[in-house]
N, CA and C atoms of all chains as a GROMACS GRO file, in nm:
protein
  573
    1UNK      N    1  -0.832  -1.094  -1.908
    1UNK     CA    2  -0.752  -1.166  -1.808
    1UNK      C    3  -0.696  -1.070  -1.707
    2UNK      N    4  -0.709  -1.101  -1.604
    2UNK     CA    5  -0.659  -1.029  -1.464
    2UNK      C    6  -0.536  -1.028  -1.471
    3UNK      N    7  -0.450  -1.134  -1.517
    3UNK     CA    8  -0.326  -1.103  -1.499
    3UNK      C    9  -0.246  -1.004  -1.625
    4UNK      N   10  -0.277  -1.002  -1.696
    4UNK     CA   11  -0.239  -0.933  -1.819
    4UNK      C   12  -0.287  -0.734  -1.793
    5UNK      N   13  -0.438  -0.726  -1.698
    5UNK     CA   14  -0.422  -0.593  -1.701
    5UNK      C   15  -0.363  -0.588  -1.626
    6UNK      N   16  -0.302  -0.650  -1.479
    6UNK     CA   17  -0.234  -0.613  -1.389
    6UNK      C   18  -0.070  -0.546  -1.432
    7UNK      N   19  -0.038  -0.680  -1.539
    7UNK     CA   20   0.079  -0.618  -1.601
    7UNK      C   21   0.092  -0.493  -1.657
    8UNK      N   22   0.031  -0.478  -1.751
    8UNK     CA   23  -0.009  -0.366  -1.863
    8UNK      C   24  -0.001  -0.240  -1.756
    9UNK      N   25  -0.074  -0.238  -1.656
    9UNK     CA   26  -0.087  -0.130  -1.546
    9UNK      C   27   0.014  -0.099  -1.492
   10UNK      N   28   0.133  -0.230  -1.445
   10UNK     CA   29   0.190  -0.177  -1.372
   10UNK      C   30   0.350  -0.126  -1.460
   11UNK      N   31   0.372  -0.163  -1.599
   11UNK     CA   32   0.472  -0.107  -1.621
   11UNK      C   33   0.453   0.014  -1.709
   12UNK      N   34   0.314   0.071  -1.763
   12UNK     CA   35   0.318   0.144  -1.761
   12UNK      C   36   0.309   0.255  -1.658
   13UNK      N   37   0.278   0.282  -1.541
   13UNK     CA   38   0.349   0.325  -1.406
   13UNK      C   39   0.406   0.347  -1.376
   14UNK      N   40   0.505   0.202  -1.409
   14UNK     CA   41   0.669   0.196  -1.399
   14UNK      C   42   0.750   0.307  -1.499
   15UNK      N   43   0.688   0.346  -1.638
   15UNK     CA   44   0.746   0.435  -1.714
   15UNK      C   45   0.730   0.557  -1.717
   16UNK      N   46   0.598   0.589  -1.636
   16UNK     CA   47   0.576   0.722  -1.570
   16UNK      C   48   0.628   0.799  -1.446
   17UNK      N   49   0.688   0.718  -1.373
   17UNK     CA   50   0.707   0.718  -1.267
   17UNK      C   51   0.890   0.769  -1.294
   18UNK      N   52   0.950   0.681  -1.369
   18UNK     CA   53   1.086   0.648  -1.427
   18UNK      C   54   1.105   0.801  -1.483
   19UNK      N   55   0.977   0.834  -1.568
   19UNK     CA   56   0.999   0.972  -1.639
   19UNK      C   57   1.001   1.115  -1.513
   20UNK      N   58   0.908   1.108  -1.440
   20UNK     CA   59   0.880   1.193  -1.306
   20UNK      C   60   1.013   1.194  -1.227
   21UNK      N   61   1.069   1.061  -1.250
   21UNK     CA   62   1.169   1.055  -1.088
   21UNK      C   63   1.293   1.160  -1.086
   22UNK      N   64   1.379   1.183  -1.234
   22UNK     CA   65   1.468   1.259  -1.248
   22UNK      C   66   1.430   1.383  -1.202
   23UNK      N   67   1.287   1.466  -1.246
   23UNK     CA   68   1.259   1.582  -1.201
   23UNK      C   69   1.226   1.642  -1.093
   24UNK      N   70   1.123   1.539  -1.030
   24UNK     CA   71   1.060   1.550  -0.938
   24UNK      C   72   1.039   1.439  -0.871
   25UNK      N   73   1.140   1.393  -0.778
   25UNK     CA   74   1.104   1.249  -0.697
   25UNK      C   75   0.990   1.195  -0.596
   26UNK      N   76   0.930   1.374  -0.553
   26UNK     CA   77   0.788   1.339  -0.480
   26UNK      C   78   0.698   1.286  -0.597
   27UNK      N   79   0.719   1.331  -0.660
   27UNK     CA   80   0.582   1.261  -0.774
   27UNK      C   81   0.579   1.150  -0.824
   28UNK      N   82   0.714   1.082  -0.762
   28UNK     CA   83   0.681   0.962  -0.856
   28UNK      C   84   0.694   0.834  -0.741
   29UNK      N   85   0.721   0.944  -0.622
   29UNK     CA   86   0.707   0.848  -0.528
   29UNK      C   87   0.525   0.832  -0.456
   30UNK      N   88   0.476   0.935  -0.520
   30UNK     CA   89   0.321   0.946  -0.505
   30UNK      C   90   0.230   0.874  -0.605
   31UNK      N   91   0.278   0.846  -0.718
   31UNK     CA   92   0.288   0.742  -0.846
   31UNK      C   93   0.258   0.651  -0.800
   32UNK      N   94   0.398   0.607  -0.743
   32UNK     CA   95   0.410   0.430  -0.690
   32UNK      C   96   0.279   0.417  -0.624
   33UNK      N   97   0.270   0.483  -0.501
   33UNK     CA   98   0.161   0.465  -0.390
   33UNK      C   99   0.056   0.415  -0.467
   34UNK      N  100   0.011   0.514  -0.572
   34UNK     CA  101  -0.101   0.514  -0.609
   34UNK      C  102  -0.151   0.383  -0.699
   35UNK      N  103  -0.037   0.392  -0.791
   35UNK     CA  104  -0.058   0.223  -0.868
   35UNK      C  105  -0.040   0.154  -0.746
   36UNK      N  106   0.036   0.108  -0.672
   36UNK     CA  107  -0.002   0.007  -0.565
   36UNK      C  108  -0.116  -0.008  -0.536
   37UNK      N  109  -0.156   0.095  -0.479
   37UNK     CA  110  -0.292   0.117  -0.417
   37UNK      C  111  -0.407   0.051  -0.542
   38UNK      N  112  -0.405   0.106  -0.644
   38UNK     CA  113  -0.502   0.022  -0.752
   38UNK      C  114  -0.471  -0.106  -0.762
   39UNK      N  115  -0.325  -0.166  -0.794
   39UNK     CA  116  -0.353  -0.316  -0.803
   39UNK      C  117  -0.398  -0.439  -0.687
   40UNK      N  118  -0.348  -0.321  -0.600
   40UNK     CA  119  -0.443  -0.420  -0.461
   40UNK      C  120  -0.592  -0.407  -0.455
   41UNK      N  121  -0.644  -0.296  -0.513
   41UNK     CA  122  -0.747  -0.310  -0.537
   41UNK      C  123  -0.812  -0.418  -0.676
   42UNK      N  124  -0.718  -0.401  -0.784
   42UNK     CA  125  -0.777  -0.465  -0.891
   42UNK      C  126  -0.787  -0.640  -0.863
   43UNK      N  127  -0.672  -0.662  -0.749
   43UNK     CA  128  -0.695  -0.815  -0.690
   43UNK      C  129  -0.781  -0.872  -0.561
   44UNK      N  130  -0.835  -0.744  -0.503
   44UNK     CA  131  -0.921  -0.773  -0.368
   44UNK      C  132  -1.021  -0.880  -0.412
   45UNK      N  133  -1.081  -0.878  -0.527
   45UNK     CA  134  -1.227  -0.968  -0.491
   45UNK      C  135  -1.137  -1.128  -0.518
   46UNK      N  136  -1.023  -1.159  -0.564
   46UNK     CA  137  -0.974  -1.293  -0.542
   46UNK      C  138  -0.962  -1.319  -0.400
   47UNK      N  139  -0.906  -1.227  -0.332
   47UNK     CA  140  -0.862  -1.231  -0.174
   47UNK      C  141  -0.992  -1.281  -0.098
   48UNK      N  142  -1.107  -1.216  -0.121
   48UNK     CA  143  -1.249  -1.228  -0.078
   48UNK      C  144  -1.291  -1.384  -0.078
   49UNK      N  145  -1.250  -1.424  -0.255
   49UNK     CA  146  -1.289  -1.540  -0.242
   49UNK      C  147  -1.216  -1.677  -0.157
   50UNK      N  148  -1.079  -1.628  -0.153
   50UNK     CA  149  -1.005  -1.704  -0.062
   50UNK      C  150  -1.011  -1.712   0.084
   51UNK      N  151  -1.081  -1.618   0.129
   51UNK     CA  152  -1.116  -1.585   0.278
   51UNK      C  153  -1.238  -1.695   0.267
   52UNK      N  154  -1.330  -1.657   0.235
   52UNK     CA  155  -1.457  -1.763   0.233
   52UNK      C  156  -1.451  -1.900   0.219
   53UNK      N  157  -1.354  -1.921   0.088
   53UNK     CA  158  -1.344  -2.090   0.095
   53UNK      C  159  -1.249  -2.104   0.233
   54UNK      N  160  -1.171  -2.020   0.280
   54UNK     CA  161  -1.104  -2.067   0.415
   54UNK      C  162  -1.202  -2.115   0.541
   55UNK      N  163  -1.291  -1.998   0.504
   55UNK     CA  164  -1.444  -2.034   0.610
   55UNK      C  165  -1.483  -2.157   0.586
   56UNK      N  166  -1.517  -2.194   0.474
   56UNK     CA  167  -1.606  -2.288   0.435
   56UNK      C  168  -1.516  -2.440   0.502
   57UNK      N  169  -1.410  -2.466   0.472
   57UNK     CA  170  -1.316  -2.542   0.540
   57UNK      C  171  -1.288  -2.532   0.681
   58UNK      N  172  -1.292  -2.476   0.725
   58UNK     CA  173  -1.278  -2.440   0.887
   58UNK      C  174  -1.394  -2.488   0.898
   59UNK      N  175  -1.546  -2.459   0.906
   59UNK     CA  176  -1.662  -2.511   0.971
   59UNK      C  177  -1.642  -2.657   0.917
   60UNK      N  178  -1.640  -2.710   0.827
   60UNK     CA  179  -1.610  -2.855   0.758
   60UNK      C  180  -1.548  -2.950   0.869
   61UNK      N  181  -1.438  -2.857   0.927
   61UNK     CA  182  -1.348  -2.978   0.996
   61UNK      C  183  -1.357  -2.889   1.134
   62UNK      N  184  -1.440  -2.815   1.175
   62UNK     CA  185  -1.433  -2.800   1.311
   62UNK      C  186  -1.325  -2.744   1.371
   63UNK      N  187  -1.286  -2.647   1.304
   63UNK     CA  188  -1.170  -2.594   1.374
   63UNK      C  189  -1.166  -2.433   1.453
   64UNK      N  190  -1.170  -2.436   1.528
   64UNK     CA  191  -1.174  -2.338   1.615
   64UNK      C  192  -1.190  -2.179   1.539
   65UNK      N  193  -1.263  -2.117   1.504
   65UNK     CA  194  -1.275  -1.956   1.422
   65UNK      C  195  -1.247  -1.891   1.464
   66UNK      N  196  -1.156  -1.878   1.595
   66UNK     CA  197  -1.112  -1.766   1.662
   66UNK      C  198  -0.960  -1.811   1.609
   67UNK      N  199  -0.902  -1.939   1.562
   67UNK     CA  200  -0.779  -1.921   1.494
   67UNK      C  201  -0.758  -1.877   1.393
   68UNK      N  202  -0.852  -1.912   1.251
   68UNK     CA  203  -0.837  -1.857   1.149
   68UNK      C  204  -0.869  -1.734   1.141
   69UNK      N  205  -0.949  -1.639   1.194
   69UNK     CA  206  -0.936  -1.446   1.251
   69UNK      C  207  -0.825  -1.414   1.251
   70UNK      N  208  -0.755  -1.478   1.420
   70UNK     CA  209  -0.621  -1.416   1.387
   70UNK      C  210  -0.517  -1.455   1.284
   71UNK      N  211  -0.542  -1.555   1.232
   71UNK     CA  212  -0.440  -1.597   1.093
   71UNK      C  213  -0.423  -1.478   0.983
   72UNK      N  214  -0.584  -1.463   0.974
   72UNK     CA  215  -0.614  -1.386   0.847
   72UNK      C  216  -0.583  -1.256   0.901
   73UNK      N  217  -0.604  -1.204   1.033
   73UNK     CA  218  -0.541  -1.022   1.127
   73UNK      C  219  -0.390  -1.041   1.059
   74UNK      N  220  -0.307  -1.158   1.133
   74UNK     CA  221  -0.173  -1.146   1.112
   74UNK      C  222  -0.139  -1.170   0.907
   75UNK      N  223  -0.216  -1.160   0.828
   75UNK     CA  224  -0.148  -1.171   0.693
   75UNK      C  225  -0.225  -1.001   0.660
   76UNK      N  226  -0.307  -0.973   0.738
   76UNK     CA  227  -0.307  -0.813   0.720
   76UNK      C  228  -0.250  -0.750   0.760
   77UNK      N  229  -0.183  -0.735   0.915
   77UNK     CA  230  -0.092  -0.662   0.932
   77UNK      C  231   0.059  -0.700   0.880
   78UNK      N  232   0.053  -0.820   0.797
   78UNK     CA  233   0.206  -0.841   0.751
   78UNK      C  234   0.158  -0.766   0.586
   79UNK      N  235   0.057  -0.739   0.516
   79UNK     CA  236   0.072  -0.672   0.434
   79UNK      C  237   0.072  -0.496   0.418
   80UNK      N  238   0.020  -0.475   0.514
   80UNK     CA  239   0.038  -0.325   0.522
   80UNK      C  240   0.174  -0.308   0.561
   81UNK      N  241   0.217  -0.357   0.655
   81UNK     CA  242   0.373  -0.346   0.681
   81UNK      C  243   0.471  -0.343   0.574
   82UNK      N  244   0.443  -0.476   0.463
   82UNK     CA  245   0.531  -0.454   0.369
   82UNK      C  246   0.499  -0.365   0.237
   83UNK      N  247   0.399  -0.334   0.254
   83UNK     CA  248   0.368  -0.221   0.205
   83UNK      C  249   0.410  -0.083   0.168
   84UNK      N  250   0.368  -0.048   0.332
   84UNK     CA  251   0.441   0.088   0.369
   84UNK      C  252   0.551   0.055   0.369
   85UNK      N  253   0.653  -0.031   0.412
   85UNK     CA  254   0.798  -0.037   0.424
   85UNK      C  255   0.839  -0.094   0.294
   86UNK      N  256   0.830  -0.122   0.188
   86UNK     CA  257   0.904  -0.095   0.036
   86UNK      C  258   0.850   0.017   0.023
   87UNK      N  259   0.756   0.143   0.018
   87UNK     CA  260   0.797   0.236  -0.010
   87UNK      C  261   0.855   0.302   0.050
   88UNK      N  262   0.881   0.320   0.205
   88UNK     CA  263   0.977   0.383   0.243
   88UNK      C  264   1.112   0.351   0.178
   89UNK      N  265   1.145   0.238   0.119
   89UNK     CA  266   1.259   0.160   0.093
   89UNK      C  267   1.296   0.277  -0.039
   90UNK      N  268   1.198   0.268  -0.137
   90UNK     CA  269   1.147   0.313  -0.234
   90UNK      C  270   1.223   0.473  -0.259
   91UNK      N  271   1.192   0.534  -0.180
   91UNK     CA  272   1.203   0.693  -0.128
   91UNK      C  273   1.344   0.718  -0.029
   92UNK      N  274   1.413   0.574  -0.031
   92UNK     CA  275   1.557   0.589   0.046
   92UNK      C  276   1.583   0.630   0.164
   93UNK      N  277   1.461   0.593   0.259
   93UNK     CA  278   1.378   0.587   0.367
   93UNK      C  279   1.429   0.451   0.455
   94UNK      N  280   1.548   0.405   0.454
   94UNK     CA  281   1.582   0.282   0.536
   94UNK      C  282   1.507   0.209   0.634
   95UNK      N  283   1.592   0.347   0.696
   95UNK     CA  284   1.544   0.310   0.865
   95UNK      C  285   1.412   0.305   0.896
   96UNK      N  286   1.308   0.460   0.829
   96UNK     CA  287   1.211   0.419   0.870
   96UNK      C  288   1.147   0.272   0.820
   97UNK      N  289   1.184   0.232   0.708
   97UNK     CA  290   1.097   0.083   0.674
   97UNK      C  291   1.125  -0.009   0.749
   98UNK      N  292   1.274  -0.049   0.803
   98UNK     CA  293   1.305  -0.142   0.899
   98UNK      C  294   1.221  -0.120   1.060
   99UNK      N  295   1.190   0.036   1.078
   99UNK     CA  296   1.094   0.075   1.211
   99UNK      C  297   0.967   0.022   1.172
  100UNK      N  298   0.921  -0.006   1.067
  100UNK     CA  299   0.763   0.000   1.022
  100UNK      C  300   0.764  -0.178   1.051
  101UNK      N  301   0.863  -0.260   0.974
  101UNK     CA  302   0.857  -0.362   1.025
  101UNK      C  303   0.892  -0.406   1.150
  102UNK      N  304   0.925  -0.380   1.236
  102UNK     CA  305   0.961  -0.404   1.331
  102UNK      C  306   0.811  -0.381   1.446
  103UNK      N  307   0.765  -0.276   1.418
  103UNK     CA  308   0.618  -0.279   1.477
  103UNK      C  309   0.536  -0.371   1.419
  104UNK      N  310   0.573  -0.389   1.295
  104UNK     CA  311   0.484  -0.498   1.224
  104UNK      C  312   0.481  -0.658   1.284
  105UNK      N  313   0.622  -0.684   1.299
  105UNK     CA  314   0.675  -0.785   1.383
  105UNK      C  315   0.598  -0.806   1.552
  106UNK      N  316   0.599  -0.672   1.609
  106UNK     CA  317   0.542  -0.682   1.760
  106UNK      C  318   0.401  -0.723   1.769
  107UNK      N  319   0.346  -0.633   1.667
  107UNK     CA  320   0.178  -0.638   1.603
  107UNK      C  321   0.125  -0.768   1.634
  108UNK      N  322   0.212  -0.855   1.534
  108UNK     CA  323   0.170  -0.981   1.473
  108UNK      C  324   0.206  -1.079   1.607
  109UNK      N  325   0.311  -1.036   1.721
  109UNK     CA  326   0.299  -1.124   1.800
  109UNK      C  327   0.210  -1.106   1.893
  110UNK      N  328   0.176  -0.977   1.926
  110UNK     CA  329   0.072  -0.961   2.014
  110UNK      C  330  -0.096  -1.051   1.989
  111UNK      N  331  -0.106  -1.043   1.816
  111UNK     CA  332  -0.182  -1.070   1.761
  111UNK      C  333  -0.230  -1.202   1.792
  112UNK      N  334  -0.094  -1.323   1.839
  112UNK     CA  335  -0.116  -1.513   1.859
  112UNK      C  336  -0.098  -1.520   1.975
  113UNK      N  337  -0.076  -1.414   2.047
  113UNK     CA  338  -0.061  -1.449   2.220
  113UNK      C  339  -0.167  -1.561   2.234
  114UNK      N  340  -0.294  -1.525   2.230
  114UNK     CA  341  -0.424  -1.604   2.282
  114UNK      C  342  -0.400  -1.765   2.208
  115UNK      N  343  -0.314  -1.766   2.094
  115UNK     CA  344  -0.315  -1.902   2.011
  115UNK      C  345  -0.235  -1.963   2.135
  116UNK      N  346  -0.100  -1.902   2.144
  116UNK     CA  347   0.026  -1.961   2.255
  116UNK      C  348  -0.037  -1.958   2.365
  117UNK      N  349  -0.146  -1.925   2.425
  117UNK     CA  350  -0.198  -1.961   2.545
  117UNK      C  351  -0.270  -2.121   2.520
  118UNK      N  352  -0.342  -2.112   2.399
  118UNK     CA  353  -0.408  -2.225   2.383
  118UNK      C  354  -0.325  -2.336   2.385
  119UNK      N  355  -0.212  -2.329   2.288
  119UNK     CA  356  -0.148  -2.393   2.285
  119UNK      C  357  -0.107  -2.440   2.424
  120UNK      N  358  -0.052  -2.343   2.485
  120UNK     CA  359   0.014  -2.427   2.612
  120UNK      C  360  -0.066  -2.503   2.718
  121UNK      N  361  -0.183  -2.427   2.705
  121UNK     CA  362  -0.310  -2.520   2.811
  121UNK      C  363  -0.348  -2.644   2.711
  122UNK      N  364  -0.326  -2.684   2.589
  122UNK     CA  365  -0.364  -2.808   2.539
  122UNK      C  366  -0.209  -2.897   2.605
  123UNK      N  367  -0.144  -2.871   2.524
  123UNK     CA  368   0.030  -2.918   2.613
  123UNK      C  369   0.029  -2.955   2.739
  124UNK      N  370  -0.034  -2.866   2.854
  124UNK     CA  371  -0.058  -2.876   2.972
  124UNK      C  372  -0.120  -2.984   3.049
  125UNK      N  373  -0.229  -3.001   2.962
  125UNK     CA  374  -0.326  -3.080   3.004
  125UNK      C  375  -0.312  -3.230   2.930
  126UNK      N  376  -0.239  -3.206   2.825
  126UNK     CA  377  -0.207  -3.399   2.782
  126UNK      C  378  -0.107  -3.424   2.858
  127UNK      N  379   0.001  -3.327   2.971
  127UNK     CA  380   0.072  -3.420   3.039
  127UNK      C  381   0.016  -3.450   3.159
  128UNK      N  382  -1.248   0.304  -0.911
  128UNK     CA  383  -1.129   0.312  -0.908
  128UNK      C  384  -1.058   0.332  -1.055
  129UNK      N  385  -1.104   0.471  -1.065
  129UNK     CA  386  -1.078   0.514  -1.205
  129UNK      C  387  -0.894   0.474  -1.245
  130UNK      N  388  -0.884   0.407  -1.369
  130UNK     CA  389  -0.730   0.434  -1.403
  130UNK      C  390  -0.686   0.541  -1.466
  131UNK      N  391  -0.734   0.658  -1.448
  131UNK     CA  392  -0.734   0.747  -1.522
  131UNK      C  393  -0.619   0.864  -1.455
  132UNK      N  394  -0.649   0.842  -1.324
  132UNK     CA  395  -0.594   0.900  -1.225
  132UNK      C  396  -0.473   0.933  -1.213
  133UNK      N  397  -0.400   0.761  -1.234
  133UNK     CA  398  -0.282   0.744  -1.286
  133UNK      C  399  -0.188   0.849  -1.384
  134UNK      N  400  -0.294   0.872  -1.512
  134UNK     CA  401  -0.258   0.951  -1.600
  134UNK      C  402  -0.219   1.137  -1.561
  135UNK      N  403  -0.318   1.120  -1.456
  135UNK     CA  404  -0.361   1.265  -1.467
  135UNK      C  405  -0.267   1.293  -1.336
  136UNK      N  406  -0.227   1.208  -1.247
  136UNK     CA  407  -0.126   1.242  -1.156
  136UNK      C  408   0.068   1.267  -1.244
  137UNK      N  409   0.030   1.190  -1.329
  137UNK     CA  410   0.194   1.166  -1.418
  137UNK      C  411   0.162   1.342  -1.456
  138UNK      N  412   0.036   1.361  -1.529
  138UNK     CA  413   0.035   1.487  -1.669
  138UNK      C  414   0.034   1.637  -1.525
  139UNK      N  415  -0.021   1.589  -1.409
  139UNK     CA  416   0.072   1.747  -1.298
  139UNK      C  417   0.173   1.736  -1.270
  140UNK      N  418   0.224   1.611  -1.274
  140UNK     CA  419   0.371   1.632  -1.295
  140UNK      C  420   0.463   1.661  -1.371
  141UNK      N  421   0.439   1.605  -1.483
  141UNK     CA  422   0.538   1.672  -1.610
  141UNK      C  423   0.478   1.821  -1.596
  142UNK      N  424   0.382   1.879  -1.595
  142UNK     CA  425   0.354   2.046  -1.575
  142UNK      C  426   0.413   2.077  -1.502
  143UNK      N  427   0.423   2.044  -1.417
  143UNK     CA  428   0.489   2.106  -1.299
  143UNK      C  429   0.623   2.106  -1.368
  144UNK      N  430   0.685   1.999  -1.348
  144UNK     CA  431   0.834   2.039  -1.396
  144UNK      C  432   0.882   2.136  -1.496
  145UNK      N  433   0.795   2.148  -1.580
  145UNK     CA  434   0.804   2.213  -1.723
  145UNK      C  435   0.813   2.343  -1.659
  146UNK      N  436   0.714   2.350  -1.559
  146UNK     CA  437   0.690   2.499  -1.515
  146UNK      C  438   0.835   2.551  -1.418
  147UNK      N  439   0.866   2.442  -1.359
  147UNK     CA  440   0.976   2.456  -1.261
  147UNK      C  441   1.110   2.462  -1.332
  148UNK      N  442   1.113   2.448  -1.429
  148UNK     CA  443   1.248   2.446  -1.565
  148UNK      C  444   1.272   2.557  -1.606
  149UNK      N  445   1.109   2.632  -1.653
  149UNK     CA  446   1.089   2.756  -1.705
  149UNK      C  447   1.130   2.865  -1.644
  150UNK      N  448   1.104   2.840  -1.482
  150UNK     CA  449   1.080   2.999  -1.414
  150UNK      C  450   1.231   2.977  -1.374
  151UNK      N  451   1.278   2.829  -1.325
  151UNK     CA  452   1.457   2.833  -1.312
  151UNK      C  453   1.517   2.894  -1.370
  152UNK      N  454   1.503   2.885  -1.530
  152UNK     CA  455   1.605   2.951  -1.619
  152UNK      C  456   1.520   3.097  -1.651
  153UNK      N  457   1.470   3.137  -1.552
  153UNK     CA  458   1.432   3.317  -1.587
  153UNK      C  459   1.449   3.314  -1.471
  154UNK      N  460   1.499   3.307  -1.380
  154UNK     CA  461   1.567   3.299  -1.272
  154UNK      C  462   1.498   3.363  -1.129
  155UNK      N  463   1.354   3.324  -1.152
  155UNK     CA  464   1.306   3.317  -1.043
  155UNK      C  465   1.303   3.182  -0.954
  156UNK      N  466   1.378   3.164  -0.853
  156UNK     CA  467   1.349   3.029  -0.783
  156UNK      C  468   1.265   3.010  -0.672
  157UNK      N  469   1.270   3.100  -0.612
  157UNK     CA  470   1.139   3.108  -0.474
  157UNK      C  471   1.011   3.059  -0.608
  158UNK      N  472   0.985   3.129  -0.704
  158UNK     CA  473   0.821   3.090  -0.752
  158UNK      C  474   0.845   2.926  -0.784
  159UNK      N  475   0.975   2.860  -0.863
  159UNK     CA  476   0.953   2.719  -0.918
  159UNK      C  477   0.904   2.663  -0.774
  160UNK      N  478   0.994   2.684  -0.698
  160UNK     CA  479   0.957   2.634  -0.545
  160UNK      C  480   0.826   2.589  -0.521
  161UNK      N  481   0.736   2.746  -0.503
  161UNK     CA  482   0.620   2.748  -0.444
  161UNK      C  483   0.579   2.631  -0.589
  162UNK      N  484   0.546   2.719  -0.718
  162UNK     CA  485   0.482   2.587  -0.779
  162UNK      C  486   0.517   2.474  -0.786
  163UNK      N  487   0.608   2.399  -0.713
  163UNK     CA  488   0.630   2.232  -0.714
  163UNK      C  489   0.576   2.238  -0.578
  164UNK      N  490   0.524   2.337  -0.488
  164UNK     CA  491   0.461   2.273  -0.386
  164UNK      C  492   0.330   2.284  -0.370
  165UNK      N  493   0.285   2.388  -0.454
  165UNK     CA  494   0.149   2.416  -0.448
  165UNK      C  495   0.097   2.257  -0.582
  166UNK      N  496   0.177   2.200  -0.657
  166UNK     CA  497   0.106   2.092  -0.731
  166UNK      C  498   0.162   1.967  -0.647
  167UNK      N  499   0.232   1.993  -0.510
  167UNK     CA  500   0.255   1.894  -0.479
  167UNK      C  501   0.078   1.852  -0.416
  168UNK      N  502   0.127   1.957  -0.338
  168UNK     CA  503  -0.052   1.985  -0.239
  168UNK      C  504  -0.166   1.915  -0.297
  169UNK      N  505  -0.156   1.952  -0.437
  169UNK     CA  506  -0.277   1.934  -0.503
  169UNK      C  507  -0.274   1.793  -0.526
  170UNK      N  508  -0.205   1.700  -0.550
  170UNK     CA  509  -0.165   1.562  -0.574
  170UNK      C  510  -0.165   1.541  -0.415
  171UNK      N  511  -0.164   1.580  -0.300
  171UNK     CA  512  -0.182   1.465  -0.231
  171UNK      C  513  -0.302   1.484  -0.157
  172UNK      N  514  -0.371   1.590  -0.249
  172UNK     CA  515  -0.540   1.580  -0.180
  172UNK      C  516  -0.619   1.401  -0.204
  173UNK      N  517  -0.551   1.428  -0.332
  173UNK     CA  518  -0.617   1.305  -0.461
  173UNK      C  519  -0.569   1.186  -0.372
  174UNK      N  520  -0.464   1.179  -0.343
  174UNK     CA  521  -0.380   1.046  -0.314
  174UNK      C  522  -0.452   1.045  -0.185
  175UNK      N  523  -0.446   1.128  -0.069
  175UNK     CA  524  -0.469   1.060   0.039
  175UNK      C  525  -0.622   1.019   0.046
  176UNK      N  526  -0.702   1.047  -0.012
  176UNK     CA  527  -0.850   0.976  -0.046
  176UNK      C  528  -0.858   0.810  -0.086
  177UNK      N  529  -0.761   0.818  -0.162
  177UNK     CA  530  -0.719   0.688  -0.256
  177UNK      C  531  -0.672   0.569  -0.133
  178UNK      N  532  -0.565   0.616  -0.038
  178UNK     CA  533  -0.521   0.591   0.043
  178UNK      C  534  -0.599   0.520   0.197
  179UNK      N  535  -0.710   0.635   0.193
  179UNK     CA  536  -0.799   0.633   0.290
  179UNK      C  537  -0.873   0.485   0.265
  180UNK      N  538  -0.942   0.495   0.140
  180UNK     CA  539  -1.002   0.354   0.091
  180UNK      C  540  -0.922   0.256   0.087
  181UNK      N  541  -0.777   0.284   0.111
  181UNK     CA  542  -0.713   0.159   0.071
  181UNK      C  543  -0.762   0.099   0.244
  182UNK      N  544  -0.722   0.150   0.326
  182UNK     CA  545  -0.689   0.139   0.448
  182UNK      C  546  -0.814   0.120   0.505
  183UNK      N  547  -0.938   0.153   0.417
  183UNK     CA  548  -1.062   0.084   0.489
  183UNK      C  549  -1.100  -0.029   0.440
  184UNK      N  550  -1.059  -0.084   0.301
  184UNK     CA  551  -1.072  -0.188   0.222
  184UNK      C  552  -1.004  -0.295   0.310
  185UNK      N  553  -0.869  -0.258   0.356
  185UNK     CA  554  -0.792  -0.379   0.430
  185UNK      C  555  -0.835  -0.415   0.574
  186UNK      N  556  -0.924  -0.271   0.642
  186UNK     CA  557  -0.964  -0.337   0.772
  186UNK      C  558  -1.106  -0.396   0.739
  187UNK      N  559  -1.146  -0.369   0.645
  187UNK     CA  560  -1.315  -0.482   0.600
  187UNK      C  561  -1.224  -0.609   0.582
  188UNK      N  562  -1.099  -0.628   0.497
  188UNK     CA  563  -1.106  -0.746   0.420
  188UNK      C  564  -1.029  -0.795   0.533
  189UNK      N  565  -0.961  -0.807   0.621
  189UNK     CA  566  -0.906  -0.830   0.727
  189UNK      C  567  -0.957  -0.886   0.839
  190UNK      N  568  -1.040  -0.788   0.905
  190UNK     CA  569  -1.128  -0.778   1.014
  190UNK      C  570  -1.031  -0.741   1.063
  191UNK      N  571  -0.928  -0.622   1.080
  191UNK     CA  572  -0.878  -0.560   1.200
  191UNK      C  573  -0.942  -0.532   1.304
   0.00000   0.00000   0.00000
């Protein structure tokens, strides 16, 4: 079961990391990274399959594929963001995590401009 | 995506410290120094590889 090694993985991590931190806090802040980094990997091929059935529904009902792109851009750049910014959090790194989101924030709006255009030329044109 | 890694990043760290405990209390500190940075080095050869894939995995699975 996927969810059971995910667990198993991540608190033992958690007890390595716990043991590292008193001595040496780079190491266990290089720890974290790293188990992160594996359990996003150990869950990518669910993500895969959820992208596709999103496809598969979008052509179904005809809905524009240049929206669901940027849907799926903006839940990537909202995960790297929170990403990197709990571990800055992590490492007692405030400010920079609140800076990381905050680009994350601009990212993601730059990202629907073209939706809010659509939007407003559909708006436009039913009045 | 070996889990092994995991292990072997924790086991340079407890060395390291052990080593950095040792040379403290014989009272060299410039060397604990260098060795918590020379195993830092060495841990973030490993990591930023790890890292690299993460960050190409998310612009495949993405489409950045």
């Amino acid at each position: 079961m996927l969810a059971t090694k995910i667990i198993s993985f991540a608190i033992i991590s958690v007890i390595l990391i716990i043991t590292l931190r008193r001595q040496l806090p780079e190491y266990a802040i290089i720890l974290s990274i790293i188990s992160c980094i594996f359990i996003f990997f150990m869950v990518l091929p669910q993500f895969n399959n959820i992208f596709i059935a999103l496809e598969s529904l979008t052509q179904n009902f005809n809905i524009h594929s240049n929206y669901i792109l940027a849907l799926i851009k903006i839940i990537g750049i909202a995960y790297i963001c929170e990403f990197a910014s709990q571990i800055c959090i992590d490492a007692g790194e405030g400010a920079i995590a609140k800076k990381i989101e905050l680009s994350g924030k601009i990212l993601i709006i730059s990202c629907s401009i073209p939706i809010l255009n659509d939007l407003m030329e559909l708006v436009l044109n039913l009045i | 995506m070996d889990v092994n890694i995991i292990f072997q990043i924790a086991a340079v760290g407890i060395l390291v410290s052990v080593l950095n405990q040792v040379l403290i209390r014989a009272g060299r500190e410039e060397q604990a120094m260098l060795t918590t940075l020379a195993g830092l080095v060495v841990v973030l050869f490993s990591v930023i590889t790890h890292i690299n894939n993460l960050f190409m995995a998310v612009r495949d699975l993405f489409k950045l």
